[in-house]
Backbone as JSON Lines, residues from 0, in Angstrom:
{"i":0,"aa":"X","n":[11.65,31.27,-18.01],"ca":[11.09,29.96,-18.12],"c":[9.88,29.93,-19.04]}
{"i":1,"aa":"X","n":[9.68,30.57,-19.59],"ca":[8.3,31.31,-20.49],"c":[8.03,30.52,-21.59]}
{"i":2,"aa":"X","n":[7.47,29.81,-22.1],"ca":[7.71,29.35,-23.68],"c":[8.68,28.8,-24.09]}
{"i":3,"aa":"X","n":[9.68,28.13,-22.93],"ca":[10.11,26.86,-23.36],"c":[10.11,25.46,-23.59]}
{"i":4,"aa":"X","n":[10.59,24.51,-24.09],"ca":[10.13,23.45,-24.47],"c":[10.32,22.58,-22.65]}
{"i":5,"aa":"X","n":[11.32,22.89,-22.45],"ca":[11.75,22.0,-21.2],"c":[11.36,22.0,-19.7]}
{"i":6,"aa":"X","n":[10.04,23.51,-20.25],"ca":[9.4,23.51,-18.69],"c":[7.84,22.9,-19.12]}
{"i":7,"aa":"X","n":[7.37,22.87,-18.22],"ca":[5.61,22.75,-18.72],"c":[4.66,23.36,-17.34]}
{"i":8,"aa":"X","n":[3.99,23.49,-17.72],"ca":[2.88,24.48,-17.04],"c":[1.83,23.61,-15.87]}
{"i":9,"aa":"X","n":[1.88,23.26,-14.94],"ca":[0.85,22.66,-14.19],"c":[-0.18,23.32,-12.95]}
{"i":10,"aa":"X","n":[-1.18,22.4,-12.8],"ca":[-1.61,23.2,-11.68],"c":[-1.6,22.15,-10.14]}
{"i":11,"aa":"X","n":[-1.13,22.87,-9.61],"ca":[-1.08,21.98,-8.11],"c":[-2.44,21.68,-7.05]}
{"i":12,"aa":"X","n":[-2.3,20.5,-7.32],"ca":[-3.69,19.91,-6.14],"c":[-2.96,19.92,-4.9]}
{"i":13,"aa":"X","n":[-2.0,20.03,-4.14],"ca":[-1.49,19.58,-3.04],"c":[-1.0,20.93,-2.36]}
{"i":14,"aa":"X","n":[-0.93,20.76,-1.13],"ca":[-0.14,22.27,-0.6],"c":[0.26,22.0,0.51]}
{"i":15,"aa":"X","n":[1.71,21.41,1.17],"ca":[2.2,21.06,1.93],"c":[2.3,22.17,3.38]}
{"i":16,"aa":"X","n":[2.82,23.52,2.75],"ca":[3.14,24.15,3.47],"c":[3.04,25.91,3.32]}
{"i":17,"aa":"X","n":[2.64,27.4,3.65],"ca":[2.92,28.25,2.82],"c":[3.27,29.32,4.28]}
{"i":18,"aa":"X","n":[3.36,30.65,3.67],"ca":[3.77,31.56,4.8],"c":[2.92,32.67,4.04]}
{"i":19,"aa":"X","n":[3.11,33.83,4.4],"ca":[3.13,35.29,4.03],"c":[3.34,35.54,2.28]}
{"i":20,"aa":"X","n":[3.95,34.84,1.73],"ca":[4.18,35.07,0.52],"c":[4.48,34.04,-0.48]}
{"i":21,"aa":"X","n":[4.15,32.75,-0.47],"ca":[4.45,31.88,-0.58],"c":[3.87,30.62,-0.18]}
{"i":22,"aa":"X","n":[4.08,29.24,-1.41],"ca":[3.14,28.07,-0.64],"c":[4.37,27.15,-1.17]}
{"i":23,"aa":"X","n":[3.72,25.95,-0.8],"ca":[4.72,24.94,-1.37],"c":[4.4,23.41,-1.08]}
{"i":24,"aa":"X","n":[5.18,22.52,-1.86],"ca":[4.59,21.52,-1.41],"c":[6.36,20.41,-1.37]}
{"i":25,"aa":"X","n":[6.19,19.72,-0.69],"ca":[7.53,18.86,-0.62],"c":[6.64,17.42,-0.84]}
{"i":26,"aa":"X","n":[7.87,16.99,-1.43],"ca":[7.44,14.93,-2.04],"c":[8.95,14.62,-1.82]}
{"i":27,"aa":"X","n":[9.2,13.22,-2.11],"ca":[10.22,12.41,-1.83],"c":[9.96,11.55,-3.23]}
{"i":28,"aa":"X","n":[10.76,12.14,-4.53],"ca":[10.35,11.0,-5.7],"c":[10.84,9.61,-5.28]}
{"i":29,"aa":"X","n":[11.76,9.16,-4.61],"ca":[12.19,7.85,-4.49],"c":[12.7,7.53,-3.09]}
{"i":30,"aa":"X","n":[13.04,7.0,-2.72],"ca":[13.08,6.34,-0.95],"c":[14.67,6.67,-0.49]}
{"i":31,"aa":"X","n":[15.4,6.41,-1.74],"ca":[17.04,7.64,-1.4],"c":[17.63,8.63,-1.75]}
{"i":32,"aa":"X","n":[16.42,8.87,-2.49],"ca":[16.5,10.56,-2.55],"c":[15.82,11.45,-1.33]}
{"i":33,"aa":"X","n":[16.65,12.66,-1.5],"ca":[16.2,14.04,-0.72],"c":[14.89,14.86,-1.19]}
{"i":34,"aa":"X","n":[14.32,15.18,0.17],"ca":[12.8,15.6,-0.42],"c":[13.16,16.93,-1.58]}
{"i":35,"aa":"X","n":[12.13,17.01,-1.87],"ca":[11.82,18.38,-3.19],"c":[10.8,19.06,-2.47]}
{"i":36,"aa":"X","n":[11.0,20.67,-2.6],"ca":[10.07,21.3,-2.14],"c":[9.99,22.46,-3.43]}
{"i":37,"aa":"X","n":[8.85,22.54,-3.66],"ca":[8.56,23.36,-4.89],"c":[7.9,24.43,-4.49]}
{"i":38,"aa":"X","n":[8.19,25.77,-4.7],"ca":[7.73,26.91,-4.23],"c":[6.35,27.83,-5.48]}
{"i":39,"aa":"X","n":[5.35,28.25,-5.03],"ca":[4.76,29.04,-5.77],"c":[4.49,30.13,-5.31]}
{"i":40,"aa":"X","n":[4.0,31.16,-6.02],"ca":[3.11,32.2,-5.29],"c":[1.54,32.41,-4.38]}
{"i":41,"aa":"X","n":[1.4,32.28,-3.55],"ca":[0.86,32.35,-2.68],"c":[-1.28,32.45,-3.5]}
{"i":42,"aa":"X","n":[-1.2,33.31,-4.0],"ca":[-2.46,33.6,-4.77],"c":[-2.99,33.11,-6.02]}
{"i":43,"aa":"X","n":[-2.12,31.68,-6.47],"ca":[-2.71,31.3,-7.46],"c":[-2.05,29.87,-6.9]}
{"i":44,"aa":"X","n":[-2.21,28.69,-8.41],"ca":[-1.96,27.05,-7.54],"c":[-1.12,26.56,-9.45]}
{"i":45,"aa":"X","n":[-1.17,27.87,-10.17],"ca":[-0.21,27.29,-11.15],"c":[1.1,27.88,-11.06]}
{"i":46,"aa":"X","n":[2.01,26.61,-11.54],"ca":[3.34,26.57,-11.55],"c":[4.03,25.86,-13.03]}
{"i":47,"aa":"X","n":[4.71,26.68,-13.13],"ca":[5.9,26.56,-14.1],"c":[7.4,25.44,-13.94]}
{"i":48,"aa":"X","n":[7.21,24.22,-13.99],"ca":[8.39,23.28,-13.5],"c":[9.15,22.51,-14.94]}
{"i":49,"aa":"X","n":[10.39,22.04,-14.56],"ca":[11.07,21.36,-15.46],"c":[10.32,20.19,-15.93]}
{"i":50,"aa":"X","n":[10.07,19.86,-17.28],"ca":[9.65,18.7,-17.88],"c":[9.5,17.43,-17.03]}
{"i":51,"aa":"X","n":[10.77,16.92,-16.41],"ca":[10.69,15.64,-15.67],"c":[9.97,15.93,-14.23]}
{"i":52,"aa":"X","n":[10.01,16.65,-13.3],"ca":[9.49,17.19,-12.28],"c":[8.36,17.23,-12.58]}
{"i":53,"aa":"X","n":[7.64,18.13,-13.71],"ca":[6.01,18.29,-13.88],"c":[5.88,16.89,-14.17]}
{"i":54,"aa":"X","n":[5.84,15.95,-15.09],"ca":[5.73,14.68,-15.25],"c":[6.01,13.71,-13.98]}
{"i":55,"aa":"X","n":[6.56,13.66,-13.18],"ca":[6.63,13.02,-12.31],"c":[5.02,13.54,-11.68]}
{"i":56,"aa":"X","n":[4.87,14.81,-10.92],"ca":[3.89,15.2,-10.81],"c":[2.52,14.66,-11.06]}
{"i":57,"aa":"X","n":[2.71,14.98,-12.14],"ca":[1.09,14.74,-12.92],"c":[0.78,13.0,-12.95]}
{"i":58,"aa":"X","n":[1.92,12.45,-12.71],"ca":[1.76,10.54,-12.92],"c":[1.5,10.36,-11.38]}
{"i":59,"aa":"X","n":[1.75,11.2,-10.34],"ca":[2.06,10.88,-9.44],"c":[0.21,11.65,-8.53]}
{"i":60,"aa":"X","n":[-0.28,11.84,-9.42],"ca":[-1.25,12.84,-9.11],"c":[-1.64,13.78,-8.27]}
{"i":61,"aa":"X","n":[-0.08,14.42,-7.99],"ca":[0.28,16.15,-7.34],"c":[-0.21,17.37,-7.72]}
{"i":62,"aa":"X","n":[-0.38,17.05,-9.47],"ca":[-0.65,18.08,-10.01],"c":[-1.35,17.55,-11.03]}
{"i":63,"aa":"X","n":[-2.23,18.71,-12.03],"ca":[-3.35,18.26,-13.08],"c":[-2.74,19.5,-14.25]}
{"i":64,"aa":"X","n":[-2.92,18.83,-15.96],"ca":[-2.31,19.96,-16.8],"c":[-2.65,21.55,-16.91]}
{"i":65,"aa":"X","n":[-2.07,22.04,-17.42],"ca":[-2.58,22.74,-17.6],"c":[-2.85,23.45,-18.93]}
{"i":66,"aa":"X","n":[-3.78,23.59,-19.91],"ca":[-3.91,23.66,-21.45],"c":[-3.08,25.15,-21.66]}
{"i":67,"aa":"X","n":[-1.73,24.98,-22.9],"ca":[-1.74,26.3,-23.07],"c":[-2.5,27.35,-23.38]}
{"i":68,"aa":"X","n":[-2.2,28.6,-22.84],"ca":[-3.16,29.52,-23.32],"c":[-4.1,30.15,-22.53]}
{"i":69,"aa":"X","n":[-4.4,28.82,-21.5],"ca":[-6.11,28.72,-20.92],"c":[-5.41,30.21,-19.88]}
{"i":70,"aa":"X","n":[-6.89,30.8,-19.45],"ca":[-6.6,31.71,-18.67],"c":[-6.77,31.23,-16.92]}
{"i":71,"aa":"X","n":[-5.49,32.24,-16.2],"ca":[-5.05,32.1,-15.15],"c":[-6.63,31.79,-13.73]}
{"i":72,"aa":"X","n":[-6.57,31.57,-12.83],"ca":[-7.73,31.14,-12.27],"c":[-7.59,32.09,-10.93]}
{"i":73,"aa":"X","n":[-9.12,32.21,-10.97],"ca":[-9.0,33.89,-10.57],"c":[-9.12,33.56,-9.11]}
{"i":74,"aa":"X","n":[-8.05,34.47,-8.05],"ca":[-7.61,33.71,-7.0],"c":[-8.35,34.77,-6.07]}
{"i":75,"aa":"X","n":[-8.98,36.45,-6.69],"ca":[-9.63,36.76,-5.38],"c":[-11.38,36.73,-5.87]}
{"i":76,"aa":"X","n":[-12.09,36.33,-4.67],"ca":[-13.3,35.47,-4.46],"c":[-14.34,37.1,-5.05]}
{"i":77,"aa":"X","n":[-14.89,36.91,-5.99],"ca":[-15.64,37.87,-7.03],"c":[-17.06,37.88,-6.07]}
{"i":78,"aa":"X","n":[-18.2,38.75,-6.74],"ca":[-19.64,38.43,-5.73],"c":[-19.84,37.39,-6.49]}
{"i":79,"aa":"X","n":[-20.72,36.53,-5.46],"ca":[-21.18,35.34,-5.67],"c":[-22.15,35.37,-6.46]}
{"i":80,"aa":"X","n":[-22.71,34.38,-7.16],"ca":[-23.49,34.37,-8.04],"c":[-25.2,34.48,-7.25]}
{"i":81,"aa":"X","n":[-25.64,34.81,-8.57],"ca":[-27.67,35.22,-7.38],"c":[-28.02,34.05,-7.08]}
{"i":82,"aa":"X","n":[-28.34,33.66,-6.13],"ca":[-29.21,32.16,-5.53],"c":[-30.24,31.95,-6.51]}
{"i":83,"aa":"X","n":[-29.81,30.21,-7.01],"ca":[-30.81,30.16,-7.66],"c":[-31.78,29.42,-7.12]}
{"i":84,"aa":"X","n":[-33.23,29.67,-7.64],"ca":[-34.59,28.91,-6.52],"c":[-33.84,27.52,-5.97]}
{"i":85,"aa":"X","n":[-34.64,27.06,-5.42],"ca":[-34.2,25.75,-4.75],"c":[-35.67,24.82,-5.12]}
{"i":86,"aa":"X","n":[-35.43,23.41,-5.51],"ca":[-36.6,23.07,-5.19],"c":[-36.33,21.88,-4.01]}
{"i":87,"aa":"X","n":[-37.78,21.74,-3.47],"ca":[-37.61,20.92,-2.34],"c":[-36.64,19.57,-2.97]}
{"i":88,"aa":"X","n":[-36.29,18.89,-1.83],"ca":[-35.48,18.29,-1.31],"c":[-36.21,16.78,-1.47]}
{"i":89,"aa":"X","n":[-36.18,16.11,-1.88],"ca":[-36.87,14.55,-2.48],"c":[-36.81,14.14,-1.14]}
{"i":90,"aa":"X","n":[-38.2,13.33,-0.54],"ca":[-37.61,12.5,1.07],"c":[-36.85,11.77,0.61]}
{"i":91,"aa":"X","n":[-36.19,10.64,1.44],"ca":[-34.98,9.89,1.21],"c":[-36.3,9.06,1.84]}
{"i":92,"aa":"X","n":[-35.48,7.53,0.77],"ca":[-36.5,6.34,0.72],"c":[-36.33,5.64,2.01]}
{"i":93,"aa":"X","n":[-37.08,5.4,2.33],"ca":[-36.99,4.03,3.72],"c":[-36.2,2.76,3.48]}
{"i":94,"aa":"X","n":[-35.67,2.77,4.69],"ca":[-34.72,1.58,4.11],"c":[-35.91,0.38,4.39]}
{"i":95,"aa":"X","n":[-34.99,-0.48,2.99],"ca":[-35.5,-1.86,2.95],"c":[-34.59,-2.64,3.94]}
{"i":96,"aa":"X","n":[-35.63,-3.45,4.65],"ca":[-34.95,-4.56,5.5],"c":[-33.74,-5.38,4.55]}
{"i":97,"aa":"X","n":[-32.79,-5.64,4.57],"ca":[-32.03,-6.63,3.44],"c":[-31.09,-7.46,4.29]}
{"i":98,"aa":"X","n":[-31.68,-8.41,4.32],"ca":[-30.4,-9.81,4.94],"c":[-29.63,-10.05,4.33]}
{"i":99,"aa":"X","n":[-28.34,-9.93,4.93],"ca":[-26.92,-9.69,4.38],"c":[-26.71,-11.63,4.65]}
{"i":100,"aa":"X","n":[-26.2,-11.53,2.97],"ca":[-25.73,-13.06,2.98],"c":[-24.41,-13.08,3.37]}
{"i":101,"aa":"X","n":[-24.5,-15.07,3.74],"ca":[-23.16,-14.41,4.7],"c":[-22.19,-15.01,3.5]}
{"i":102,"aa":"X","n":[-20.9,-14.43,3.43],"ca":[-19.37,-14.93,2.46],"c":[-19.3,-16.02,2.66]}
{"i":103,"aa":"X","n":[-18.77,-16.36,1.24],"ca":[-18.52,-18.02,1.56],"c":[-17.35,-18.28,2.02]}
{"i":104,"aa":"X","n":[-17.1,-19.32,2.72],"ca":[-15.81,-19.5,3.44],"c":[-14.69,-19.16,2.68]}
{"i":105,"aa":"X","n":[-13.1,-19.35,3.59],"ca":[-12.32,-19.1,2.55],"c":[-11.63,-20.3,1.93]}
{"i":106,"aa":"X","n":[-10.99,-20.15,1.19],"ca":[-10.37,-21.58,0.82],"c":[-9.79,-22.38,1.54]}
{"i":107,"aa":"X","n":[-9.5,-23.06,1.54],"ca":[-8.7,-23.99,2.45],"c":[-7.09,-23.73,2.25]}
{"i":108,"aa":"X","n":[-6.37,-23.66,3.46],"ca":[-4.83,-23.47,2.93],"c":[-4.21,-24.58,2.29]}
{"i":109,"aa":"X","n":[-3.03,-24.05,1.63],"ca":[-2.31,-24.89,0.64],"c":[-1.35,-25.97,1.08]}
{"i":110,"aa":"X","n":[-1.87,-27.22,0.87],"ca":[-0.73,-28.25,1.58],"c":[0.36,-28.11,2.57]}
{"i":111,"aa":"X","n":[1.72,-26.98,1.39],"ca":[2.51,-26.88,2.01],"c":[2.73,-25.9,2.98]}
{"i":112,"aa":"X","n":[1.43,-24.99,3.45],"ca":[0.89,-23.76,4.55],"c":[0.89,-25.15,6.03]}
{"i":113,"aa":"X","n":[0.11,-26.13,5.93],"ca":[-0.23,-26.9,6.96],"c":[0.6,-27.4,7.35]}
{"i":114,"aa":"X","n":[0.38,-27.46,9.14],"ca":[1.47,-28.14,9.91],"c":[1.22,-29.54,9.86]}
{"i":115,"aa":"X","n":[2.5,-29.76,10.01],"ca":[2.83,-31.47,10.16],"c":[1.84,-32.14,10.97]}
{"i":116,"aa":"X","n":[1.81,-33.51,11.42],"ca":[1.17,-33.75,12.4],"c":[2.27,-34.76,12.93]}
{"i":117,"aa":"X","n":[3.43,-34.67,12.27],"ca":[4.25,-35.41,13.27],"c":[5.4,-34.48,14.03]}
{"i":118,"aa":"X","n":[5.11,-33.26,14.59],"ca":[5.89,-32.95,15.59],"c":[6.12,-33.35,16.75]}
């Protein structure tokens, strides 16, 4: 599936389900169709899918691109970076009293919404 035109490369925001070796995520593209369950490897969140599948995906916002080339995203947790200083913490402002105006009514319903008055 490597460098062909008819797959494309994505990365998955979603994760339905995974086990021991394996994750996955299932969708339903349309209301009479049968779900799809798309399988990856367990230690990373990019996947390799058919053109229309990744596109459905990515419109559907399952998944986000992925740039060729870019390097793989590193799935075991490295040392953390050195703490950097902190500075204090700003107080948080006092609330202002604010009288909530009230909505203006709603419209009035439409002629043919209103009941008769000769029932």
């Amino acid at each position: 599936m490597a460098e062909d035109s008819e797959t494309l490369k994505v990365r998955m925001l979603r994760v339905t389900g995974k086990n021991d070796t394996i994750q996955w995520f299932e969708y339903r593209p349309s209301f009479r169709v049968d779900i799809v369950r798309i399988e990856w490897e367990l230690d990373t969140m990019d996947v390799e899918l058919d053109s229309p599948v990744a596109d459905y995906l990515l419109r559907a916002g399952y998944a986000a691109p992925v740039a060729p080339g870019s390097a793989p995203v590193a799935t075991k947790p490295t040392a953390p970076p050195p703490a950097a200083p902190t500075a204090p913490a700003p107080s948080p402002k006092p609330k202002q009293d604010v009288t909530a105006e009230e909505p203006p009514p709603p419209p009035p319903a439409p002629s043919w919404l209103k009941p008769s008055g000769d029932n």
